[in-house]
C-alpha positions in Angstrom: -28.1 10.8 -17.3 -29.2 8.8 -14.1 -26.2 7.9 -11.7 -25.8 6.4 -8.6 -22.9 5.4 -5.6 -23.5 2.0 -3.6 -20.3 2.5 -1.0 -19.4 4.0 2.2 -18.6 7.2 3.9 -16.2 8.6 6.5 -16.1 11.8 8.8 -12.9 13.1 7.9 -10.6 15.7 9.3 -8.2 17.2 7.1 -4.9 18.7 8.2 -1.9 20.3 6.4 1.5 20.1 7.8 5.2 20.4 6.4 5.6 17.0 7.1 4.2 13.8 8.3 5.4 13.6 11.9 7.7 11.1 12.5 7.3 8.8 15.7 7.5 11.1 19.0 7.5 14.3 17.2 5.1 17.1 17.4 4.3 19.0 14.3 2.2 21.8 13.6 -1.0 22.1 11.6 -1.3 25.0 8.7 -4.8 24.5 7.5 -7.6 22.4 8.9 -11.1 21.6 7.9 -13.1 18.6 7.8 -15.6 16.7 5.2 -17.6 14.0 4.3 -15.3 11.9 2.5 -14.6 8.6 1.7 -15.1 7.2 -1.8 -18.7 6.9 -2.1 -18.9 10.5 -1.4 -15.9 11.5 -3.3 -17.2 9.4 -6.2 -21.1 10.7 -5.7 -19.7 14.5 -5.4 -17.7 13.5 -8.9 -20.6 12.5 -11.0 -23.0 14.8 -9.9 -20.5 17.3 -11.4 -21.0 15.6 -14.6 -24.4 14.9 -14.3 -26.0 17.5 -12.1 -26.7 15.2 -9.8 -26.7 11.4 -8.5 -27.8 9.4 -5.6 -25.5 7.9 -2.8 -26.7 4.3 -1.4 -25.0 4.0 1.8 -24.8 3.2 5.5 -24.1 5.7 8.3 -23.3 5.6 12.3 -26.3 7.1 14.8 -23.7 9.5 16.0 -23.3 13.3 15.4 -20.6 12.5 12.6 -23.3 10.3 10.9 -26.0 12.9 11.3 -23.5 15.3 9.6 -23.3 13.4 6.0 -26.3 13.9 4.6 -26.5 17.8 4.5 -23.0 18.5 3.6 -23.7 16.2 0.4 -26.6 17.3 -0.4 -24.9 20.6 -1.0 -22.9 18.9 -3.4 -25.7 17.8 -5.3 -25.9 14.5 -4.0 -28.9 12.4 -3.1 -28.2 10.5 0.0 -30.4 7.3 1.0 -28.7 6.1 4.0 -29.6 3.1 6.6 -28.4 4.3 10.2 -26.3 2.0 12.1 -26.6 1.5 15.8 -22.3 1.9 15.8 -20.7 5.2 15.2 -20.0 6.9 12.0 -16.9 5.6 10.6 -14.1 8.8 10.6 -10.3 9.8 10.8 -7.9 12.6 10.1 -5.7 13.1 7.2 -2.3 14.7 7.1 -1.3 16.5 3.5 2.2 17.5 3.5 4.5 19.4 1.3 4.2 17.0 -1.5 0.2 17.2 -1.7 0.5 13.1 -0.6 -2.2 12.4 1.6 -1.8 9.9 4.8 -5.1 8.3 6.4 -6.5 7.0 9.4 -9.7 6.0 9.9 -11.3 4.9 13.1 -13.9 2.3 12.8 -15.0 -0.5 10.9 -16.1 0.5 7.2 -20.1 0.6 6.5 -20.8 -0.2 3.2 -25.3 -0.7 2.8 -26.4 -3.8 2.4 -29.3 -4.9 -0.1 -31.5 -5.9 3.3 -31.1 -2.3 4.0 -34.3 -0.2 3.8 -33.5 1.8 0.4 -34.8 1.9 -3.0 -33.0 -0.5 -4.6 -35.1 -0.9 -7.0 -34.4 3.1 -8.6 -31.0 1.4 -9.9 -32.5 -0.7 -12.7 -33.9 2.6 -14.5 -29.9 3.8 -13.5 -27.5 4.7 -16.8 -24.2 4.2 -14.4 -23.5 3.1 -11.1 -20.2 3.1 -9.3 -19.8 0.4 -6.7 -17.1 0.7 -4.0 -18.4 -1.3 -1.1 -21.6 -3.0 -0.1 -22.4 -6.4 0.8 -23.0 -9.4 -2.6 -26.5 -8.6 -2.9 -25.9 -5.0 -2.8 -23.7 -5.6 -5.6 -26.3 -7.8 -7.5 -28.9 -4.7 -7.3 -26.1 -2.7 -8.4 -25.8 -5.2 -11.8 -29.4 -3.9 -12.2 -27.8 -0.5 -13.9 -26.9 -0.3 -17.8 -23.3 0.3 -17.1 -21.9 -0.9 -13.3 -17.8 0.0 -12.6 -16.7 -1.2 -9.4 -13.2 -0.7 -7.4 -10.5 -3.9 -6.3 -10.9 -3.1 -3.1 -14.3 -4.7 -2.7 -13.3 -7.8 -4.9 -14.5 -10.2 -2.1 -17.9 -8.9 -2.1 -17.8 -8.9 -6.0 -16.3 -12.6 -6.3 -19.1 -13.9 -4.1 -22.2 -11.7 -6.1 -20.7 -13.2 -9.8 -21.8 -10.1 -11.9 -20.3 -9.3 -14.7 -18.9 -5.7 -14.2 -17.9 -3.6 -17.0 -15.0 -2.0 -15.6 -12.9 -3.2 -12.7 -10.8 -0.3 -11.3 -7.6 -0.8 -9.4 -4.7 1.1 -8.0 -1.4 -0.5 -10.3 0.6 0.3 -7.0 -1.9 -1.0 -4.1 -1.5 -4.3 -2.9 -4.5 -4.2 -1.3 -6.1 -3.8 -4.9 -4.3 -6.4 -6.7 -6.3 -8.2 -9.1 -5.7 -11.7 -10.8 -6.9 -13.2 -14.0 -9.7 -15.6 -13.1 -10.1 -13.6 -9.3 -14.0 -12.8 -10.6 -15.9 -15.3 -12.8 -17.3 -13.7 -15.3 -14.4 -11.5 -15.6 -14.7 -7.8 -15.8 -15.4 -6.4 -19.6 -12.4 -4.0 -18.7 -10.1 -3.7 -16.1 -8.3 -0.5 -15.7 -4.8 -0.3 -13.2 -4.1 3.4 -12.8 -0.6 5.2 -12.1 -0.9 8.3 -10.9 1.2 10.6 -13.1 2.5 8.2 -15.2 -1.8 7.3 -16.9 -2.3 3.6 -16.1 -2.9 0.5 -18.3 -6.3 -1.3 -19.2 -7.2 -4.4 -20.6 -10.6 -5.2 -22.7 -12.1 -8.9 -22.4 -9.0 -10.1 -21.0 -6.8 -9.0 -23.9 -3.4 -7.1 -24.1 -2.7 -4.5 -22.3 -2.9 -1.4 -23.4 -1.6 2.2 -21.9 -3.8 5.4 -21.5 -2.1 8.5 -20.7 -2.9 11.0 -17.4 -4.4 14.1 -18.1 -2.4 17.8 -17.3 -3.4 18.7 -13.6 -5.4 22.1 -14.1 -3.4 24.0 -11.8 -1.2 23.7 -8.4 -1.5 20.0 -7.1 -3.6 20.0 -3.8 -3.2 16.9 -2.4 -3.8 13.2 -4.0 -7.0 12.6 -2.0 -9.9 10.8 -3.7 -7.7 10.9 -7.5 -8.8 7.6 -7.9 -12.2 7.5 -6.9 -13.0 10.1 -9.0 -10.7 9.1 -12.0 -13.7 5.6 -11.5 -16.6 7.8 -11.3 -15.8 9.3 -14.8 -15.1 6.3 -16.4 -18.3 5.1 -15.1 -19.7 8.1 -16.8 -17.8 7.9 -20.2 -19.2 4.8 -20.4 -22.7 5.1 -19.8 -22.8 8.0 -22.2 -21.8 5.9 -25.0 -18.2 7.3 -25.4 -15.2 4.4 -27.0 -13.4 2.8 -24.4 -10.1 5.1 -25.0 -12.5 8.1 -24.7 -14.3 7.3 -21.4 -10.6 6.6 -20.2 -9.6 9.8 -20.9 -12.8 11.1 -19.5 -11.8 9.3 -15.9 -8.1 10.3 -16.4 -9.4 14.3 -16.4 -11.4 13.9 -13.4 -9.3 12.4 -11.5 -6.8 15.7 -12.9 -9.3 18.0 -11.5 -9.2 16.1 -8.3 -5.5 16.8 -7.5 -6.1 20.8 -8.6 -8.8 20.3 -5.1 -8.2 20.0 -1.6 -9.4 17.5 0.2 -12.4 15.2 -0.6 -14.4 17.9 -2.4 -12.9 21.0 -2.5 -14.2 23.2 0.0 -11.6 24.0 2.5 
């Protein structure tokens, strides 16, 4: 199986407190680390665990956090064919508290590549499955090159204005900034998938009933709920491409994204 990631990447900082600190309050870190995260290298990291390996199209700052990406991915298995920015690499810190929940900030405007960027494009129409969480509309028309292309909500601008059919549209049921309407992408997605954390999720095929799909048992002490979602995408994207029934490839997505709450942080190696 050939796979592939057209989406961004952050510089991230994890860091595990008690508690999220309320305003004015000083609280103490017990763990730190830091990773190349974000979900095009969350979701990259996630299929080349299936795979063996895949390819990251992205975009990074000319800055020491940018320089950074690269190596730490390749690590991971993961191919990275980056354009360099003249801005700086995108990154933030992460609290995890007692409850595994994760809260982000990120400093900097996203960089999701863009089809004038100098990479090889062309690689994705001899691709089985691509994953598409950012990019600009023509990005997202190379992407359509791939036998199977799954994309997340929160690009759905880009995605309205490139018109390509997508055969799964991911969202978060609980994230307004992922809401997703009937009619929102013309042609509409072959199946959109709204997940729900503990409680499985609910998918639609062609625009018909909803359906529900269970979550998968966590495989040990919940982490934290970093990158769940991206990777629950990735193996859907996957399931997919490998020819498994809709309910299958589900399931498929629902045990990744399992595996990713058993992990801290974006990959695992804190």
């Amino acid at each position: 199986m050939k796979v592939a990631v057209v989406g961004h990447v952050e510089w991230i900082e994890f860091v595990r407190v008690e508690h999220v600190p309320a305003r004015g309050e000083i609280v103490h870190a017990l763990e730190a680390w830091a990773e190349a995260a974000g979900g095009g290298s969350v979701a990259a990291v996630q299929l080349a665990r299936l795979a063996g390996a895949s390819t990251l199209f992205t975009a990074v700052g000319d800055d020491e956090y940018g320089r950074r990406m690269a190596p730490e991915l390749e690590g991971h298995g993961v191919r990275v064919e980056a354009a360099v920015r003249p801005e700086p690499q995108r990154h933030g810190f992460t609290y995890v508290d007692a409850g595994a929940e994760r809260t982000i900030t990120v400093i900097g405007e996203r960089m999701g590549p863009q089809r004038a960027d100098p990479l090889p494009w062309e690689e994705l129409a001899t691709t089985d499955a691509v994953y598409f969480v950012s990019g600009d509309p023509e990005a997202a028309r190379a992407a359509r090159a791939a036998r199977v292309l799954v994309a997340t909500a929160r690009s759905l601008p880009a995605l309205e204005e490139a018109a390509v059919e997508l055969d799964a549209l991911v969202r978060s049921g609980s994230d307004e900034g992922e809401r997703y309407r009937p009619g929102d992408l013309d042609p509409p997605p072959r199946l959109e998938v709204a997940t729900a954390g503990e409680f499985g999720g609910t998918y639609s095929v062609a625009g018909g009933k909803m359906e529900r799909y269970v979550a998968a048992p966590v495989p040990g002490e919940v982490k934290d709920t970093y990158g769940a979602g991206d990777s629950f995408a990735a193996g859907l994207a996957y399931g997919l491409a490998s020819g498994l029934a809709i309910e299958d490839a589900l399931a498929l997505g629902a045990r990744c994204g399992a595996e990713a709450l058993a992990r801290p942080g974006a990959h695992g190696t804190s």
